[in-house]
C-alpha positions, -999 to 999 in steps of 0.1 A, spaced: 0 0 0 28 20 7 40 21 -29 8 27 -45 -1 59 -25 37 68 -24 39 64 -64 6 84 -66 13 117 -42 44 116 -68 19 114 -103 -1 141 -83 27 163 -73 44 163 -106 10 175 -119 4 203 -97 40 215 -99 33 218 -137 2 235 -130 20 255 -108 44 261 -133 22 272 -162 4 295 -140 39 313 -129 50 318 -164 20 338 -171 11 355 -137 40 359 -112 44 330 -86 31 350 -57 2 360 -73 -5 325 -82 1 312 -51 -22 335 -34 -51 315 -52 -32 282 -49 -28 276 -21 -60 290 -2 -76 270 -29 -61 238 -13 -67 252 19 -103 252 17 -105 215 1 -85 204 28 -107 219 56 -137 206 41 -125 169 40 -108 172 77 -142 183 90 -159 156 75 -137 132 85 -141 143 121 -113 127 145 -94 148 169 -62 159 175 -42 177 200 -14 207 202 18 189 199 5 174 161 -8 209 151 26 225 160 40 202 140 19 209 112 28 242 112 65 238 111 61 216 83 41 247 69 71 270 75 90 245 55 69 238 28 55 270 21 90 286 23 99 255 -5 68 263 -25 75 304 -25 114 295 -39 98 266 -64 71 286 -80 95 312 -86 124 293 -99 93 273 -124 88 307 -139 122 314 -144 138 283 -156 128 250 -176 106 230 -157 127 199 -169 153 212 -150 140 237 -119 115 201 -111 143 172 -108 166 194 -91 141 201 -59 132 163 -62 166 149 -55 170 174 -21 133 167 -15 147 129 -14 178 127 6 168 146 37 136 124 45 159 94 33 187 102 59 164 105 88 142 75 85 178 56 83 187 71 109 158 66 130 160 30 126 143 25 90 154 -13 84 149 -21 46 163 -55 23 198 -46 4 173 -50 -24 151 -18 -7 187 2 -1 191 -10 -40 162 4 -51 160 40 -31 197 48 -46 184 41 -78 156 63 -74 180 88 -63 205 80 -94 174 86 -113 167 120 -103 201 127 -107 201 115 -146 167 136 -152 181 164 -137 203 168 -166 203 192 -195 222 202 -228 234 235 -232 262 253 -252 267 220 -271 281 197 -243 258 181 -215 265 195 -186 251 184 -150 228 204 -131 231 193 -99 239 226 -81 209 240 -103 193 273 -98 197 279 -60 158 288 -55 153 249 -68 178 235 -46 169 258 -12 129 248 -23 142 211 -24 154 215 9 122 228 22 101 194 9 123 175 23 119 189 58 81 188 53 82 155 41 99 144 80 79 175 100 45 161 89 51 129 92 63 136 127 36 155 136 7 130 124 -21 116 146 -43 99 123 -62 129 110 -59 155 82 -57 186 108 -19 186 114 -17 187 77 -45 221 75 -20 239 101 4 231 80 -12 249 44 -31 277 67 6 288 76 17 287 47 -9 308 34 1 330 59 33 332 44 22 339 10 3 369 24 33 383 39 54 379 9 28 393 -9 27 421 14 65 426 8 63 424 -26 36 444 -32 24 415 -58 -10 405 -44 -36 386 -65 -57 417 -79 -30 413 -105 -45 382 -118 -81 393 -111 -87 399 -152 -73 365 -161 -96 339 -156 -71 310 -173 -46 316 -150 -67 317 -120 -83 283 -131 -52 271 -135 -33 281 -102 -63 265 -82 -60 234 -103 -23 236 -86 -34 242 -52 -58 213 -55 -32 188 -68 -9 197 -44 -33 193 -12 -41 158 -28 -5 155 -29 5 159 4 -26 137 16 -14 106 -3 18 114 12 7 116 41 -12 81 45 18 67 26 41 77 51 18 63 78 11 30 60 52 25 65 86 40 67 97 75 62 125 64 39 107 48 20 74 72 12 98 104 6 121 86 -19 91 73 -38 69 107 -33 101 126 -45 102 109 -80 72 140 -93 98 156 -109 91 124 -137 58 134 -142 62 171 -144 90 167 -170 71 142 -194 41 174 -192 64 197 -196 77 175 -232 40 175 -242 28 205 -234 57 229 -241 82 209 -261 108 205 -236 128 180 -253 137 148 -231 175 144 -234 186 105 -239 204 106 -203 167 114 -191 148 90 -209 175 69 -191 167 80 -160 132 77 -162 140 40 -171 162 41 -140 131 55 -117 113 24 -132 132 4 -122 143 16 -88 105 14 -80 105 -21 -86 135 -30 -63 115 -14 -36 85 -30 -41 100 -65 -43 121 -56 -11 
């Protein structure tokens, strides 16, 4: 179960980060988070209620350091989408968003097969190969990357292990965790003096930046219950492989041309899932 819900907050987040993407490119990132993510604020809300269950203050606190973490990440990624390749900006943030949450499940005792250890540095290797891009005439590695993708990377990561950390079985942790980062949009909005009245006349990108903040709240759910169905390591490796599915949208959409080293990393991804799951 693990994989399946792991493999599909990936699918999902890939989406959302494309959504996310497109929306930048034509609005601004703040503005477009300013609909995003209160968007996915108010579908969480209305499933958390529904689902009833209580919680307490220690997993709300939690929740909202994972929102300092994440919404921090999402501010740096939205603007680094709108100001690089996606096929590029997207694998970079996976491969940080991967090792921190690997490292600390390891460290807390995670105890996978060789064939599991196999399979996560494949994945890893994976996101490594798809991260790469031709320019100038030479292929040339990306792994430093823009710095907003890397220091956005960073942020999932420590989401990925603050959430999981603070869950209690219900979806509340998860809503402190979007209202703050709500919060923080406002303030950079404040800052920046780029609020969302500048979007308030283009319907396509408003559609399309809620269509972001919906696929991302889905997101973190399925990440969520993957990461409670088993181990940290694990569900952040596997959830980290979205840069995949935001590249192959970015090729159809936009053009992006796959390089062969990333078709052979997506290969790779394939089969790094499947040592997991066997182990």
């Amino acid at each position: 179960m693990i994989i399946t819900l792991a493999l599909a907050s990936a699918i999902v987040f890939g989406a959302g980060d494309f959504c996310g993407g497109a929306a930048s490119r034509r609005g601004g990132s703040t503005p477009v988070l300013m609909f995003s993510l209160p968007t996915g604020l108010g579908l969480l809300l209305i499933v958390a209620v529904g689902l009833g269950g209580t919680t307490h203050p220690g997993a709300l606190a939690w929740g909202a350091a994972s929102g300092l973490a994440g919404g921090g990440g999402m501010l740096m990624f939205y603007r680094a989408l709108a100001e690089g390749p996606m096929s590029v900006v997207a694998p970079v943030s996976g491969l940080m968003a991967a090792v921190l949450p690997a490292a600390v499940g390891v460290a807390r005792g995670d105890r996978l097969s060789l064939t599991a250890y196999a399979g996560i540095g494949l994945c890893l290797v994976a996101i490594c190969f798809v991260s790469v891009e031709k320019s100038a005439g030479r292929v040339r590695r990306r792994m430093s990357g823009p710095v907003l993708a890397v220091l956005a990377g960073m942020g999932f990561g420590a989401f990925f292990v603050l959430i999981k950390q603070g869950d209690d079985g219900t979806l509340w942790p998860l809503a402190a965790s979007k209202a703050v980062g709500v919060l923080m949009v406002v303030a950079a909005a404040a800052v920046s003096g780029r609020g969302p009245a500048a979007l308030l006349r283009d319907r396509v990108t408003i559609g399309i930046a809620m269509l972001a903040g919906s696929l991302d709240v889905l997101g973190n759910a399925l990440y969520v219950l993957a990461a409670r169905a088993g181990m940290l390591s694990v569900a952040g490796v596997l959830s980290s492989l979205y840069p995949a599915s935001t590249v192959l949208l970015a090729r159809v959409v936009y053009g992006e041309r796959l390089r062969p080293i990333q078709r052979v990393g997506l290969a790779i991804a394939v089969a790094g899932v499947g040592l997991v799951t066997s182990g």
